[in-house]
C-alpha positions as CSV (number, residue, x, y, z in Angstrom):
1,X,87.3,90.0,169.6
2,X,91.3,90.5,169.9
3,X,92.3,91.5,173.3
4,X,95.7,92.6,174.3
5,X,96.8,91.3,177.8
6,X,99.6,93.0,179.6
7,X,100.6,90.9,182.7
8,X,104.2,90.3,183.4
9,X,103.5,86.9,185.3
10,X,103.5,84.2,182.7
11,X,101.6,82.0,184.7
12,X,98.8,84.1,185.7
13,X,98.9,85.4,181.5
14,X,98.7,81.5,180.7
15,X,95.9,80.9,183.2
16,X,94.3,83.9,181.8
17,X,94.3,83.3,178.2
18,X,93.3,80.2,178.4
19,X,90.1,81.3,179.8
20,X,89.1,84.2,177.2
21,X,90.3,82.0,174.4
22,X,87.3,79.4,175.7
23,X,84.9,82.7,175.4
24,X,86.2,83.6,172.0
25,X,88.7,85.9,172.5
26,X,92.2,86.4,170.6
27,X,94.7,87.1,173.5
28,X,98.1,89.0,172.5
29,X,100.3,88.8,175.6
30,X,102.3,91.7,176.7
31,X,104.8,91.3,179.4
32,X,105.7,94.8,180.1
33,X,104.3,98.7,179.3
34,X,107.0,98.5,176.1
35,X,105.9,95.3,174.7
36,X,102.1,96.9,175.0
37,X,102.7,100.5,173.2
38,X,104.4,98.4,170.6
39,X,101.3,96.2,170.2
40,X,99.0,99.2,169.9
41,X,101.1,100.5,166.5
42,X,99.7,101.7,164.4
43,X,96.4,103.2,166.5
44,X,95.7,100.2,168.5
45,X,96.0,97.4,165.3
46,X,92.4,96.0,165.7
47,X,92.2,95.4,169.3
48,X,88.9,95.7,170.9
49,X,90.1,95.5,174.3
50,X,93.4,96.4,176.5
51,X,93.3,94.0,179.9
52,X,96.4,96.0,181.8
53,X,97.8,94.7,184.9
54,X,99.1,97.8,186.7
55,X,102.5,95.6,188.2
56,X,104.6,95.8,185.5
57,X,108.6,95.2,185.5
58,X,109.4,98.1,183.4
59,X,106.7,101.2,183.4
60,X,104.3,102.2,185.8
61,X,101.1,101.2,185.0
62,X,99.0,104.2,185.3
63,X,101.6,106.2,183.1
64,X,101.3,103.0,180.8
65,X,97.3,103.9,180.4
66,X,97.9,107.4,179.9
67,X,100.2,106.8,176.8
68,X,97.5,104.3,175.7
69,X,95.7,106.9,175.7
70,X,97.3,109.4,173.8
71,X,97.8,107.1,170.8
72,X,94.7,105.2,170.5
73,X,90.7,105.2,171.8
74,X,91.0,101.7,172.6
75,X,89.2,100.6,175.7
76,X,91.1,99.6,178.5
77,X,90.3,98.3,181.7
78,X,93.0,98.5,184.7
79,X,93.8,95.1,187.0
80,X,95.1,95.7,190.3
81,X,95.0,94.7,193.7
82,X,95.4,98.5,194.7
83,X,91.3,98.5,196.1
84,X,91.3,102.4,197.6
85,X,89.2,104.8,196.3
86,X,91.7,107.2,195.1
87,X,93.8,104.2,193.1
88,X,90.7,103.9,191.3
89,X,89.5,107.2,191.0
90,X,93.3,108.1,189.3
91,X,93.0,105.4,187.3
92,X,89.8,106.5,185.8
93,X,91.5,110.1,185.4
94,X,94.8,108.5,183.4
95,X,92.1,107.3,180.8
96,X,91.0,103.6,182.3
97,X,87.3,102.3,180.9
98,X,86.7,100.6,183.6
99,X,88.5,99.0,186.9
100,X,88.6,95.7,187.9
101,X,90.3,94.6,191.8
102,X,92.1,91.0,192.6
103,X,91.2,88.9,193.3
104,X,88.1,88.6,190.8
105,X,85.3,86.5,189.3
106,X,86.5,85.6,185.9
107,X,82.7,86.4,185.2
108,X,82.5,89.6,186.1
109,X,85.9,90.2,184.1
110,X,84.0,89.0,181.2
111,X,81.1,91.1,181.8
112,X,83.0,94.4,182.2
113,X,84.8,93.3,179.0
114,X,81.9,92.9,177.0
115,X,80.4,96.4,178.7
116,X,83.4,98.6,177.8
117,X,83.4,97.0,174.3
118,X,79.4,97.8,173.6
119,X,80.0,100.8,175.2
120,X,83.0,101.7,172.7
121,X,80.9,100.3,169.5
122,X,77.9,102.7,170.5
123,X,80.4,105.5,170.2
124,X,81.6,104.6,166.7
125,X,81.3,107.4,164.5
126,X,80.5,104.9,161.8
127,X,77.9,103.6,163.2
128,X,76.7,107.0,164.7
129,X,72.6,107.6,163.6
130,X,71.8,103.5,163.7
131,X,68.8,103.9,165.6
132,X,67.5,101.0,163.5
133,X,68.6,97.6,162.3
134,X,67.4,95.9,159.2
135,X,67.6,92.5,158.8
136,X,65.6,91.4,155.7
137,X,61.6,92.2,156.9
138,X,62.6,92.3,160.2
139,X,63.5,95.8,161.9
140,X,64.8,96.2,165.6
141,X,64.4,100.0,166.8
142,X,66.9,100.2,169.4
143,X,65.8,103.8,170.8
144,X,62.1,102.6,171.1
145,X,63.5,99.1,171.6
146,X,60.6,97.9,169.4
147,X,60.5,94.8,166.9
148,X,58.5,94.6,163.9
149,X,58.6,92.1,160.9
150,X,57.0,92.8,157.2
151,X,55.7,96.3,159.4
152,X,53.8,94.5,162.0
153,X,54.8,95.2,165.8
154,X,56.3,91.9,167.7
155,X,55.7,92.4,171.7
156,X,58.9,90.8,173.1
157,X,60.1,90.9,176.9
158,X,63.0,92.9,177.5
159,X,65.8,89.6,177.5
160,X,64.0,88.7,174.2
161,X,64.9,91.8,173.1
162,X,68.3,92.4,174.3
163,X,69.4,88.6,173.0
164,X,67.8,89.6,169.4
165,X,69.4,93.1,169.5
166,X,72.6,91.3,170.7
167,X,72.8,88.9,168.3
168,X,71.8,91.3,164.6
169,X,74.7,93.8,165.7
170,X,76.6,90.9,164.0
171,X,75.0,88.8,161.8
172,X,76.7,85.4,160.8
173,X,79.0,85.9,163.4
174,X,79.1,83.1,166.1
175,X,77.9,84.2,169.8
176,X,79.4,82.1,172.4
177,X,76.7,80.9,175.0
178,X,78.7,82.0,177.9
179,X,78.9,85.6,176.2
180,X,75.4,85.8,175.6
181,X,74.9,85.1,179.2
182,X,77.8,87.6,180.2
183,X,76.3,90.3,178.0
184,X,72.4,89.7,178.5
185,X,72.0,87.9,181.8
186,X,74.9,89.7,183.4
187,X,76.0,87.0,185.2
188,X,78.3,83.6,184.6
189,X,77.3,80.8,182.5
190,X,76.1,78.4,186.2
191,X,72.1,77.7,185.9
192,X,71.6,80.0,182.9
193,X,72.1,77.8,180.0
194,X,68.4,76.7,180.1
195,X,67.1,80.0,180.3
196,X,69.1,81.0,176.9
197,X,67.2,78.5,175.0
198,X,63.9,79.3,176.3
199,X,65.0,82.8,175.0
200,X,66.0,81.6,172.2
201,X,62.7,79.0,171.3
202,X,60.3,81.9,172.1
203,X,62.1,84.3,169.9
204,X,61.7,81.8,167.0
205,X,58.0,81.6,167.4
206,X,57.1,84.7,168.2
207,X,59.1,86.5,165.3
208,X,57.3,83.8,163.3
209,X,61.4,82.6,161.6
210,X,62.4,79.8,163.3
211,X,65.7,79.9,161.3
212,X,66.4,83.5,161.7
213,X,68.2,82.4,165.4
214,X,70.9,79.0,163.7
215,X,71.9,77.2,166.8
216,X,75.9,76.5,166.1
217,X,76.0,73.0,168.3
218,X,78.5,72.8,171.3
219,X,79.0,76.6,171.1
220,X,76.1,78.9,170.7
221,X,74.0,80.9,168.0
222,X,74.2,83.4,165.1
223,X,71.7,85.2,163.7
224,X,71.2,84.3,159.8
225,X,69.7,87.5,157.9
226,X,66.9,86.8,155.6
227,X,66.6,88.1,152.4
228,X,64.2,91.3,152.2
């Protein structure tokens, strides 16, 4: 996912990037409301995420949001220290996804990133009417949350689920372990990593297609569609 940052402080942007860059992310860096409008022409150039630090040298912040706004559906979540109700309720009212208070857990950060992205995805108009996906004989009903492969119903726990349903939304594409964790478990990568492939290694046998789930070694899985 590309994620535009805008933080004027070069040393908390470095610290920063270097973090969602080890969870996948493409980090632009913005240092001031300017730099970020120009980032998001034309409508918001493939970012899936705006990070925006309400502090800026140039523009206030919650006038920087609103103009976000106006120009582009992107997602963007505010960063401030400003913990009062009303700073967050105004943010939410200039167009903010979500609003995250310093000092944080870079975890939860992730978390509310992924959230506001799903979120945002569900919303597509181009995806609007999935209630299915199709992935060679198997087909995940994400209303009903029911799995069924070559027509036959697969009872699967609801992390099974959500980890298989995570995972086909983009097949072939390469899920970090610390963002399945962040999206499925809600919580940071500590003591989790053994419960992921327990997930996993039941999912396998119970779908009855141990190579359906590829495990992509020293950084997580993909899901590999069969062929119908």
């Amino acid at each position: 996912m590309r994620l535009l940052l805008v933080e004027d402080d070069n040393h908390v942007a470095a610290a920063l990037s270097a973090v969602l860059a080890r969870h996948g992310f493409q980090v632009t860096h913005a240092r001031s409301g300017e730099e970020a409008l120009q980032a998001l022409v034309p409508e918001g150039t493939g970012f899936g995420v705006v990070l925006l630090d309400l502090g800026l040298p140039d523009q206030d912040g919650y006038e920087v949001c609103g103009k976000i706004r106006k120009r582009t559906s992107t997602p963007v979540i505010m960063v401030t220290a400003r913990s009062d109700v009303r700073s967050r309720i105004h943010g939410l009212n200039m167009g903010a996804d979500d609003y995250v208070v310093k000092p944080y857990d870079t975890g939860e950060l992730l978390a509310r990133i992924h959230a506001v992205s799903r979120r945002t995805a569900h919303e597509d108009p181009t995806t609007a009417g999935e209630d299915a996906l199709h992935l060679g004989p198997v087909r995940i009903e994400l209303p009903t949350r029911q799995v069924s492969v070559g027509g036959a119903v697969v009872q699967l726990t609801r992390k099974e689920f959500d980890l298989l349903a995570l995972l086909a939304q983009r097949p072939g594409v390469v899920f970090r372990r610390e963002q399945i964790i962040s999206e499925v478990w809600r919580t940071s990568w500590e003591g989790t990593g053994r419960t992921l492939e327990v997930h996993v290694a039941s999912l396998r046998a119970k779908l009855r297609m141990p190579a359906l789930i590829e495990t992509v070694r020293g950084v997580g899985y993909r899901l590999v569609a069969p062929a119908a």
